[in-house]
Every structure is written in C-alpha cells, then in structure tokens.
N, C-alpha and C positions, 0 to 999 in steps of 0.2 A: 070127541066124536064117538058117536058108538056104532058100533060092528055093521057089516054090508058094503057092498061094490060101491064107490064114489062113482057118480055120476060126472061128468066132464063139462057136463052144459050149467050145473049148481058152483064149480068153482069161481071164486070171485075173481074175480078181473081188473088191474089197476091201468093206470095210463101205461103205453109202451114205453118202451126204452129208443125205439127206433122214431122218429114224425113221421106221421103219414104223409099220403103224395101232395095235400092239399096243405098240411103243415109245412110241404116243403118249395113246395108253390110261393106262396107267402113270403117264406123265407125270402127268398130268390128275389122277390119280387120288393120286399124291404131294403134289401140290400142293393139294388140295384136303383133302388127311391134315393135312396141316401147317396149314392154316389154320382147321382146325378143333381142330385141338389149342392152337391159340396164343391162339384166342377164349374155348376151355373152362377154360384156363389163367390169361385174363384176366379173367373172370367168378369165379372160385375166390381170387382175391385181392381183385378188387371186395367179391364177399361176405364173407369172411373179416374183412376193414377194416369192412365195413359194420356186422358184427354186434357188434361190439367195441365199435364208436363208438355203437351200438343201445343197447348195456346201458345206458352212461352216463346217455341220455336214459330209459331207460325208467327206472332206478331216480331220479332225479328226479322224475318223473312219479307214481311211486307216493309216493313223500314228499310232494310238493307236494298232493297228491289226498287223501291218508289224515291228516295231520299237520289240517286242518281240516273238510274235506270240502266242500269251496268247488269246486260245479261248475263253474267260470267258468275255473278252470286245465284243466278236462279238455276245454271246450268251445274254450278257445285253441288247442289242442295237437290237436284233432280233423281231421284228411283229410275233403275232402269224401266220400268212400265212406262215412266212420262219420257224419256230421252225412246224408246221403240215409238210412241204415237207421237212423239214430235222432236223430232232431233235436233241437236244444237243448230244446226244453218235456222232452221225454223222459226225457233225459241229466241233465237236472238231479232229475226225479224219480227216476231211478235213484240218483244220488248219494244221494239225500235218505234213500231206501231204505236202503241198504246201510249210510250212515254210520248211522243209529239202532240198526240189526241188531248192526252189530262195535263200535262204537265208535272213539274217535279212536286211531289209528296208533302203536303205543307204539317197534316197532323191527323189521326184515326182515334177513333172510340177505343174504349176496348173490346178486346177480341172476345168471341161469344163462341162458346162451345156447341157443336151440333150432334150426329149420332156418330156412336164406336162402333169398331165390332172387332173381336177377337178370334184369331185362327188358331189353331193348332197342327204343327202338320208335321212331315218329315224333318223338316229345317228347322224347326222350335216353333216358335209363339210370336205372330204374327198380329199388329195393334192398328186398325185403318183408325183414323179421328178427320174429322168434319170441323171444320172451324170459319168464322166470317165475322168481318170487321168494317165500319161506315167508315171511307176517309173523305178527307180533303185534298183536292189539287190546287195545283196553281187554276187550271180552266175549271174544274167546278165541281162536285162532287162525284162517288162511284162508291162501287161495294166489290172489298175481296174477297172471297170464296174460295179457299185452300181446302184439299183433302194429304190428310200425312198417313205416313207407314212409318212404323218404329219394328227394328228386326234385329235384333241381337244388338240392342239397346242403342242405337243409331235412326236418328230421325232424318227423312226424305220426303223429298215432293212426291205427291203421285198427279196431282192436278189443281193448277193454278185457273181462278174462272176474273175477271174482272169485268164489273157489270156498272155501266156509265151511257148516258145518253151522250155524251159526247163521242163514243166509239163508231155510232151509228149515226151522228148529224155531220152535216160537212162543215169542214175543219172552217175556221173563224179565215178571213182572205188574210195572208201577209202583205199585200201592197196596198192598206192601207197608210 
C-alpha cells in the first residue's frame, strides 16, 4: 500500500462471521420444516403399524361378539369413552338386540382398514383405527363398523356400529 489515510468505505468486506436477521429467519424456519416433517413422518408409520395391528383385534372382536353373543367379551374389550356413552346395562341390551335380529355369526370377509389418527398428549401416544368387515348371519347379511384406541400398547373399543337391514325390519313371526 502506499502512504495516505485509508479510507473505511474502500476496505474490503467479506461475508460476516455473524447471519444476518434473514439468514436467521431461514434458519429457524428449516429447522423447524424438518422437524415437522420427521414428526409427520413418525405418526404415518405409528399409524400405518397401528392400523394393521387394529385389524387383528378388531376381526377377533367380531368373532368373539357374533360366534355367541355374550356381552361380557364386548364389555371386556370396551374404553372407557364407549362404557361413559353406553354402559354395561346398555351394551348388554344392545347385544341381546342385535344377536336375536341377525343371529349367531356364520362367517365375515376380511376386515378392511379405514382412517387412523394419532395423538400425542400428556399421557403418551394415543392411536384411533377405523376398521369394517361384510359378515354373514344365520338371518342374513350386515356390516361391522368398529373404531379402536391403542394406549400404552392395549387395544379397546371406542365404538361398535352394526349395519343390517334386519335391525330395522320386523323380526320374522316365531309362531310360525
């Protein structure tokens, strides 16, 4: 360099050492992409396992239900949410219902997976599944319609639907 006052505005200037507010924007904002992708990622495999392992129980649950009609398997297998909106006196008359209407459980499709969804909350991780299966009665055909919860690794009713035109026609006369 040769001799004279350096000027401040001619010295060169390289990238900071520090990111600026918009580098750190970004930042924030990557990182915060990523950890939402890897959450939504890990709930998508949570559910995926859950619903699979869902079937199992749920096509049991209609076997165990329809093959006698012994309230007592559906009132074991009930979540508290299903035993609050219908409690065992209920639940057992709805059995008592329904098994008269269809009759006893001759044979079902398989069960068909429907939508999950995954909670996370104070109490862990929480797995609804959707599941439904075509059977056969003795009186004629129906569809069940199971919702499950799995909670620290324990699967439960949350709502049993049984959908039969027989439910709603009046029942065949017995003194024939």
């Amino acid at each position: 360099m040769e001799g004279g006052p350096i000027n401040p505005n001619e010295i060169p200037r390289g990238p900071s050492a520090r990111p600026s507010g918009w580098r750190r924007v970004g930042l924030a904002v990557a990182v915060t992409a990523l950890a939402l992708g890897a959450s939504c990622g890990g709930c998508a495999i949570v559910g995926l396992r859950a619903s699979a392992e869902g079937s199992t129980f749920a096509a049991s649950t209609v076997s165990a239900l329809g093959r006698n009609w012994n309230p007592e398997s559906l009132i074991q297998r009930a979540s508290p949410e299903m035993l609050m909106a219908m409690p065992p006196e209920k639940l057992r008359s709805f059995v008592q219902f329904v098994g008269g209407r269809l009759g006893l459980l001759k044979d079902c499709q398989d069960v068909q997976n429907g939508p999950w969804q995954v909670f996370v909350g104070t109490n862990g991780v929480s797995v609804f599944t959707s599941h439904y299966c075509d059977c056969r009665f003795e009186r004629g055909p129906g569809r069940v319609s199971i919702q499950l919860v799995r909670r620290s690794g324990n699967w439960q009713l949350v709502r049993v639907d049984l959908n039969s035109d027989l439910l709603v026609s009046e029942p065949p006369s017995s003194s024939r």
